[in-house]
C-alpha positions as CSV (number, residue, x, y, z in Angstrom):
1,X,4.5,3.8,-60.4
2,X,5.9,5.9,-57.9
3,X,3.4,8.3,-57.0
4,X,1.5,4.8,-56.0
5,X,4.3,3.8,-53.7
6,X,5.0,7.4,-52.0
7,X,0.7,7.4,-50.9
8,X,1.1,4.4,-48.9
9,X,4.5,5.1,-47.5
10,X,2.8,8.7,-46.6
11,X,0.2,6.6,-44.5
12,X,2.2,4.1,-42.7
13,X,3.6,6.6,-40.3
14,X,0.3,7.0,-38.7
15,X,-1.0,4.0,-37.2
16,X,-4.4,3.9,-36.7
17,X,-5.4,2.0,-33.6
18,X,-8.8,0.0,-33.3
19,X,-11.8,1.2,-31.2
20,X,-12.1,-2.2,-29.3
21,X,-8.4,-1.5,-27.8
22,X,-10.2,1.4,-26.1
23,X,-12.3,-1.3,-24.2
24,X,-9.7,-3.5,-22.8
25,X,-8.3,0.0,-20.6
26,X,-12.3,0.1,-19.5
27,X,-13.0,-3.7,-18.6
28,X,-12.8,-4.7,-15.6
29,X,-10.2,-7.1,-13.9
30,X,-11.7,-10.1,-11.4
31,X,-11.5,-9.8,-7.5
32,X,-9.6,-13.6,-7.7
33,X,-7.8,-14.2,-10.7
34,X,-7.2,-10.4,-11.6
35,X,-7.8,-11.7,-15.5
36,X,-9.5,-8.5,-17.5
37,X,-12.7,-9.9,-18.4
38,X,-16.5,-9.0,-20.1
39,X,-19.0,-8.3,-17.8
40,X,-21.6,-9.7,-20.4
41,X,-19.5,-12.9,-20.8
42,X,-19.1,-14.1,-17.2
43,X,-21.0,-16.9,-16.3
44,X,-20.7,-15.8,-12.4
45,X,-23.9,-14.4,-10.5
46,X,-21.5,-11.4,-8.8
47,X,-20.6,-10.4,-12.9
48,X,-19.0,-6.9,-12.2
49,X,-17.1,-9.0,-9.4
50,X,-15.7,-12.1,-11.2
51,X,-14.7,-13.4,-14.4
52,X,-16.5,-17.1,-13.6
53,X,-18.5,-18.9,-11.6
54,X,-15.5,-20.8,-10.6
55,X,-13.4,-17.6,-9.2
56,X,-16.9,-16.9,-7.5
57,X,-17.4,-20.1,-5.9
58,X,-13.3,-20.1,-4.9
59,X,-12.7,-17.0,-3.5
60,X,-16.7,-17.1,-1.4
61,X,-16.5,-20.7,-1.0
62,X,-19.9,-20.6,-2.4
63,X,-22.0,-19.1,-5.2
64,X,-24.8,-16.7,-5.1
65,X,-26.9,-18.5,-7.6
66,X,-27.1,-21.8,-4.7
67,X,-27.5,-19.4,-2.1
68,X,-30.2,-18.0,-3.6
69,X,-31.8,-21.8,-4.2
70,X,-30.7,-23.3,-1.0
71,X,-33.8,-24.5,1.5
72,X,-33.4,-24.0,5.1
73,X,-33.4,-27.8,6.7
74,X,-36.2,-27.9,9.5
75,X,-35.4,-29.1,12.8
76,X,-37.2,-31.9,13.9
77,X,-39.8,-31.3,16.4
78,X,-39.3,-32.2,20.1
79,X,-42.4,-33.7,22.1
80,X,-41.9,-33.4,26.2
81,X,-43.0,-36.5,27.5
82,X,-46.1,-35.8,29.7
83,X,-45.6,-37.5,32.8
């Protein structure tokens, strides 16, 4: 019994640290809220830019994506009166 107990005390000393830790150094940190976010996960059109389309539309005071959608309004057409 205590050969068991010595092989896991042995290993305890080293901690081994997950992969995925790695990525939260790496991931990038939004222009408004400074939040570290996923690229893949944000639902903003500027994704390497901000976490959300909220911090997009906050900090631009509009969003790409209605930009992008937005008509131009025509002016109405003036007639000179022939006199």
């Amino acid at each position: 019994m205590g050969t068991m107990t010595e092989d896991r005390d042995e290993g305890a000393g080293a901690a081994v640290v997950p992969v995925r830790d790695a990525d939260l150094v790496t991931m990038p940190r939004c222009a408004r809220c400074n939040l570290a976010y996923m690229p893949t996960k944000s639902t903003s059109a500027l994704r390497l830019t901000y976490c959300s389309f909220l911090c997009e539309l906050g900090d631009l005071g509009f969003s790409m994506t209605g930009l992008e959608h937005m008509e131009r309004v025509k002016k109405p057409v003036e007639v000179a009166a022939v006199d």
